[in-house]
FITOR-367452 format. One line per 5 residues: number of its first residue (from 1); their letters; for each residue x, y, z of C-alpha. Coordinates in steps of 0.02 Angstrom, whole numbers, m for minus. Example, Ala and Ser with C-alpha at 12.3 -4.5 7.8 and 13.67 -1.06 7.14 Angstrom:
% residues 2
1> as> 615,m225,390; 684,m53,357 $
//
This chain:
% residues 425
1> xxxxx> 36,m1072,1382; m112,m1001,1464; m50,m850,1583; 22,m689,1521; 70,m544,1631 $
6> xxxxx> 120,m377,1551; 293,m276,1616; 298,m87,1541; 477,m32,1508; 493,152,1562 $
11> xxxxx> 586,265,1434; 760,212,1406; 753,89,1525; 898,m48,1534; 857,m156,1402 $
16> xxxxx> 798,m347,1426; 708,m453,1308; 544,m418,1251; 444,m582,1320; 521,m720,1396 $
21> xxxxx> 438,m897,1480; 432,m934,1651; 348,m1107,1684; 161,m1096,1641; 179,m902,1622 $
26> xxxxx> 222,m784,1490; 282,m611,1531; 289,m450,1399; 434,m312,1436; 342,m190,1326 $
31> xxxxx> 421,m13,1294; 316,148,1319; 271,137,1122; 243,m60,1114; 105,m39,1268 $
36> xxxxx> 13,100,1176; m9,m26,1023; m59,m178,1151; m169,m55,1238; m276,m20,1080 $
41> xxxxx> m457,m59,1060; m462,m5,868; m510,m150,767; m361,m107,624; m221,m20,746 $
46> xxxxx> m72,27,649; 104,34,732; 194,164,618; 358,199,694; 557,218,650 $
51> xxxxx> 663,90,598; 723,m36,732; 606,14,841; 531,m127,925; 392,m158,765 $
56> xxxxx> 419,m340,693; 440,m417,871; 306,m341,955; 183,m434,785; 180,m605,849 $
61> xxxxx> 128,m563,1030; m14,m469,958; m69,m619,845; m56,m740,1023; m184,m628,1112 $
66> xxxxx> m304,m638,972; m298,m816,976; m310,m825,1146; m459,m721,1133; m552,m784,985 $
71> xxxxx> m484,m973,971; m478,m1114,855; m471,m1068,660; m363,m976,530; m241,m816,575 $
76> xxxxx> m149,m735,443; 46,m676,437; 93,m550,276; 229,m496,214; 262,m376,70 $
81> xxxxx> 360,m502,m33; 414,m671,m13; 631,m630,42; 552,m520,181; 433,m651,224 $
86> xxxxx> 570,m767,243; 715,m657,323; 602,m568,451; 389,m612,479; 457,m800,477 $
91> xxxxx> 599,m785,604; 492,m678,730; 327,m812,707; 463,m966,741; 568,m898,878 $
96> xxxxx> 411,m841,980; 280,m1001,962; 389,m1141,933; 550,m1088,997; 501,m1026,1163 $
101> xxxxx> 313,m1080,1172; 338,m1245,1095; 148,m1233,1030; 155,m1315,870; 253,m1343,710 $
106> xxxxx> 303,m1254,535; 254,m1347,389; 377,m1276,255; 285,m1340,122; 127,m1291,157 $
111> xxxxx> 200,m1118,213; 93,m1111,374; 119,m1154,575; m11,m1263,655; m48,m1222,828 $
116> xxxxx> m107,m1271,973; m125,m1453,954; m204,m1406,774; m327,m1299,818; m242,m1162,741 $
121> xxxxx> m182,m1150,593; m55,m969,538; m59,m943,336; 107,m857,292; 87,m752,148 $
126> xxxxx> 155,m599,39; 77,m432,m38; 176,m490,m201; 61,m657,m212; m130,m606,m228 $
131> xxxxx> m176,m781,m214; m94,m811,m27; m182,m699,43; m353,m779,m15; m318,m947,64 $
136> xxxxx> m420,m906,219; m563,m852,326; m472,m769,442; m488,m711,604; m328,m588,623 $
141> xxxxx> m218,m562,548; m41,m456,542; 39,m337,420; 220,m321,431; 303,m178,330 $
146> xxxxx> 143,m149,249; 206,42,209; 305,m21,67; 290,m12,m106; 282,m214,m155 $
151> xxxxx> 126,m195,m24; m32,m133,m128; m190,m67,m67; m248,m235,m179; m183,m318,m48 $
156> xxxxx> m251,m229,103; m418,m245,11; m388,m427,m1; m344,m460,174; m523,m346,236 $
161> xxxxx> m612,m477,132; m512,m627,230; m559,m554,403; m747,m499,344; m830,m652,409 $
166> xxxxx> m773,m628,580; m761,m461,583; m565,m503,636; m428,m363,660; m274,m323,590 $
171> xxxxx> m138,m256,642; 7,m156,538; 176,m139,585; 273,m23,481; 395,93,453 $
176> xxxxx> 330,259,309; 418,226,132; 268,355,33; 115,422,18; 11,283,m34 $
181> xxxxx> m138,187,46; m57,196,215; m59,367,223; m245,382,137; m335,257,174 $
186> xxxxx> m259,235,357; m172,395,421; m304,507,354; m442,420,409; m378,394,599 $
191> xxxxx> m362,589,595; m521,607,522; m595,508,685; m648,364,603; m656,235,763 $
196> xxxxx> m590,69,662; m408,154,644; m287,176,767; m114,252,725; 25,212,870 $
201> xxxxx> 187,292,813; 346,314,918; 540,326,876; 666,214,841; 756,292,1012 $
206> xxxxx> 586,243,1102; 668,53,1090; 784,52,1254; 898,m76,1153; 912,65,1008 $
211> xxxxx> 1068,162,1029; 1034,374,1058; 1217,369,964; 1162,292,832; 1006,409,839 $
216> xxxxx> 1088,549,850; 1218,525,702; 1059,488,582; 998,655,630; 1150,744,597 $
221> xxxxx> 1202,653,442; 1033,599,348; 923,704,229; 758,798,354; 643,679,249 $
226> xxxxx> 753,513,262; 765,550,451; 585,591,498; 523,437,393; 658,306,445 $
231> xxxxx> 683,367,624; 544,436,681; 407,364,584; 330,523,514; 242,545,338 $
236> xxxxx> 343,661,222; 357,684,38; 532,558,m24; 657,604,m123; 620,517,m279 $
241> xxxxx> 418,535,m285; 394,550,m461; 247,673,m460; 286,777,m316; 164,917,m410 $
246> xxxxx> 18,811,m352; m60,888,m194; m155,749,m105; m258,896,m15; m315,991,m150 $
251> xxxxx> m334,873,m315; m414,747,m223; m605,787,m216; m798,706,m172; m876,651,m301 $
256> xxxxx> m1018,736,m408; m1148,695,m538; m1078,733,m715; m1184,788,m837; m1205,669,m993 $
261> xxxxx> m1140,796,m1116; m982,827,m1040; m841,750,m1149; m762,574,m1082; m599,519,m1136 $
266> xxxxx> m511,336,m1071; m341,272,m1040; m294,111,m1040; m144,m2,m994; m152,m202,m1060 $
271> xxxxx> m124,m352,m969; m151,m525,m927; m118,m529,m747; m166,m321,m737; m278,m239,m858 $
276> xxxxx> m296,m58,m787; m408,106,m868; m471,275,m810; m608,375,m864; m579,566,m870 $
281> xxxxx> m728,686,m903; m693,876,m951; m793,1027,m894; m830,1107,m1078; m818,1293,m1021 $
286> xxxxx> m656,1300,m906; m577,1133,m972; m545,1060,m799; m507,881,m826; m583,768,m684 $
291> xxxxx> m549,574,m644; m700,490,m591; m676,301,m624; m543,172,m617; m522,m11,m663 $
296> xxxxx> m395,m136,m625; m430,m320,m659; m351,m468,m727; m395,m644,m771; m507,m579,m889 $
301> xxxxx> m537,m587,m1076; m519,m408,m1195; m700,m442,m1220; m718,m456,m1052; m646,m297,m1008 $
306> xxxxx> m732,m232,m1140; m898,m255,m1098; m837,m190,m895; m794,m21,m983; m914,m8,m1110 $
311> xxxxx> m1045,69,m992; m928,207,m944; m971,292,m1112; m804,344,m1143; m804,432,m1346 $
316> xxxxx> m611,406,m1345; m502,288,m1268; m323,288,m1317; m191,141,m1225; m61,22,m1236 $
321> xxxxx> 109,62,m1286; 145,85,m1470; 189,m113,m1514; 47,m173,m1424; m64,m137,m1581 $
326> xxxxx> m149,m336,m1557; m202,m281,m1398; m294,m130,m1459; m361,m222,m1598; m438,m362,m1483 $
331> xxxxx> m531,m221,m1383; m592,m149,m1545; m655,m289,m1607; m748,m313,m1450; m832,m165,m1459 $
336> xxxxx> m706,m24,m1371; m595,54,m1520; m434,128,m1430; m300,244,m1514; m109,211,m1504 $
341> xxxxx> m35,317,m1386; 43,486,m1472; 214,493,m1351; 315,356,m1359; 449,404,m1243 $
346> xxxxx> 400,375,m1046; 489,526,m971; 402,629,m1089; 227,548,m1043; 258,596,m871 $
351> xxxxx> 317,770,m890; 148,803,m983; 49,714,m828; 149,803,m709; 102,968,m793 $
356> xxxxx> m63,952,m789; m59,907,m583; 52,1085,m565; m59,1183,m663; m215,1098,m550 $
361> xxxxx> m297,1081,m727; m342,866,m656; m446,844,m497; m488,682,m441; m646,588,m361 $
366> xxxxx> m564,518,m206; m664,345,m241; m532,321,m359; m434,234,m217; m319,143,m316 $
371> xxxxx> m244,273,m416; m222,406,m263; m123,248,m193; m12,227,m352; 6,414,m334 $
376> xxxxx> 89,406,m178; 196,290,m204; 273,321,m400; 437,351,m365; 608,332,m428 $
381> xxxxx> 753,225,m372; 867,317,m264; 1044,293,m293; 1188,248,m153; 1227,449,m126 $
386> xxxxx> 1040,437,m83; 981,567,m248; 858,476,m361; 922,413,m507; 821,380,m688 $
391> xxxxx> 745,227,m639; 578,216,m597; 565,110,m442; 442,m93,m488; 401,4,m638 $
396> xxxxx> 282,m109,m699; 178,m113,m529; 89,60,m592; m43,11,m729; m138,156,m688 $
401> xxxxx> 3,294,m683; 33,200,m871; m141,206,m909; m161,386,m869; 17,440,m963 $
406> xxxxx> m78,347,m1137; m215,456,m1153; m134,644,m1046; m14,634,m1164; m112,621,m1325 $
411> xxxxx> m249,745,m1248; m172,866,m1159; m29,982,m1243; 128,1028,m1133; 27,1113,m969 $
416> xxxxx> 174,1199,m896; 204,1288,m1049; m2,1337,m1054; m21,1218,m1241; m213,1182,m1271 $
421> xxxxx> m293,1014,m1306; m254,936,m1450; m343,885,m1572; m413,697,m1576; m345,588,m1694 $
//
């Protein structure tokens, strides 16, 4: 299939399906929204739109221009877990190149399509599975649903690093679920002007096949933040966002040179797959705690990590939950003593941390990436009458919200009742 002509859909137009063949050419019905996106020159354009909206089906068409445009190699299709993977990305990549293109074949077990009489080859992987998304140099590669919170900015970093050889784009289709990377490391920066980011948003009605019916009873019926996330693809603080006290304006600062006598305390949260720590310095005259380092690795040894966070020069690390005492004393032993933890109880942990963000007594260097993007999206499970509920949503995703709850809670008194520090162990 060599020819594609492009058809844009006015507004509400009658609906009709979204590409269809015709011989030796392949025509695009592309809404108003869907042309904006095709239109884009941004290397990493980012469709960020309502639910149903025309996101997941407009991916695959984006992936055949690129390889149309740049040829034979490696492409990439990602998903934030593997279920979604299967029930939508997969579906959408089948129907469109084998179904109705007939360019090639799925190899199940190999969990890729080869295309174009092999020339191509279309890695399938998931956000949830570091190691499918290193399988390839690639030269594009799309996101689908990478707004939610099984889709890490680990993973985003990962997939850069795939397309860095070729300088390859990437494309995101997505509806807002929080305030994580997305929103930082993509939103902001497109409003900031940075060139390499391109944010295409449009409603769910801007679909002619959605129904305004439909549309219109969400709007009516559906919490203001539900609708303008869901429907109309619009950042907004959830229900459920566990430290709504964090402002993502004002605690989140450039970095500066910290003197060598300021005090440095760590936290740290163990792992095999996900060892995680933070380094917080404190101004000695006004108390002001400030975040200036992170660390999230696996894979590695406690001496390992040890000798990664030696150099930080932390006088007092405190981690680990209060059973994980052979943890702590295989860091000690390799040269990092760390306290146990003084709260036990996890709610309790986070009302402390949460303090300390309302009182705006914690600002944080904004290279801690990582951390802003657990931030963002800490929330908890929201229940069927849509309220959250006690549960804190793929709890143990958030090493560094754990990490930071260790060593707040055993430095830091209760802040919203104005406690002071107290004292180390």
């Amino acid at each position: 299939m060599t020819t594609a002509t492009l058809t844009k859909t006015a507004p509400r137009a009658k609906p009709r399906d979204l590409y269809e063949v015709d011989g030796e050419v392949l025509r695009y019905h592309l809404h108003r929204g869907q042309t904006r996106a095709w239109d884009s020159k941004a290397r990493f354009p980012f469709v960020i739109a309502g639910s149903q909206s025309g996101k997941t089906t407009f991916g695959p068409l984006w992936l055949k221009r690129e390889m149309d445009e740049r040829g034979a190699g490696d492409y990439l299709a990602v998903a934030p877990t593997y279920p979604l993977l299967q029930k939508k990305v997969l579906p959408e990549l089948r129907r469109f190149f084998i179904t109705h293109l007939r360019w090639g074949e799925y190899k199940a077990a190999d969990r890729m399509l080869i295309l174009d009489g092999g020339k191509i080859t279309l890695f399938l992987g998931h956000a949830a599975d570091p190691d499918s998304l290193e399988s390839a140099t690639a030269k594009a590669a799309w996101l689908d649903e990478c707004g939610q919170n099984k889709f890490p900015l680990t993973s985003w970093e990962a997939i850069q690093r795939r397309l860095a050889i070729h300088q390859g784009r990437a494309l995101g289709t997505t509806t807002p679920y929080n305030l994580g990377w997305l929103k930082t490391q993509v939103y902001d920066r497109w409003v900031a002007g940075d060139k390499d980011y391109h944010v295409i948003n449009f409603r769910s009605i801007d679909n002619p096949m959605f129904p305004r019916a439909e549309y219109e009873r969400a709007r009516r019926t559906l919490p203001g933040w539900k609708f303008a996330m869901f429907f109309k693809g619009l950042f907004t603080r959830p229900a459920g966002m566990i430290y709504d006290s964090f402002d993502f304006e004002r605690h989140v600062i450039d970095p500066f040179e910290i003197p060598d006598t300021w005090n440095r305390y760590g936290g740290l949260d163990f792992g095999g797959v996900n060892t995680a720590a933070l380094c917080f310095v404190e101004h000695p005259d006004t108390g002001m705690l400030y975040l200036t380092d992170e660390y999230l690795a696996g894979g590695r040894t406690a001496k390992e990590h040890a000798d990664k966070l030696i150099p930080w020069k932390v006088g007092y690390w405190v981690g680990g939950s209060k059973s994980e005492g052979q943890w702590r004393q295989e860091f000690s032993a390799a040269g990092l003593p760390v306290q146990a933890p003084l709260i036990s109880d996890v709610e309790v942990g986070i009302d402390r941390v949460y303090g300390v963000h309302k009182t705006g007594k914690l600002l944080v260097f904004r290279t801690c990436e990582k951390y802003i993007d657990e931030k963002g999206r800490y929330a908890r499970e929201l229940g069927p009458d849509g309220e959250p509920t006690e549960k804190i949503e793929d709890k143990n995703s958030f090493h560094l919200q754990d990490a930071e709850r260790y060593i707040l809670g055993r430095i830091r008194g209760n802040e919203g009742s104005g406690a002071d520090l107290v004292a180390w162990a």
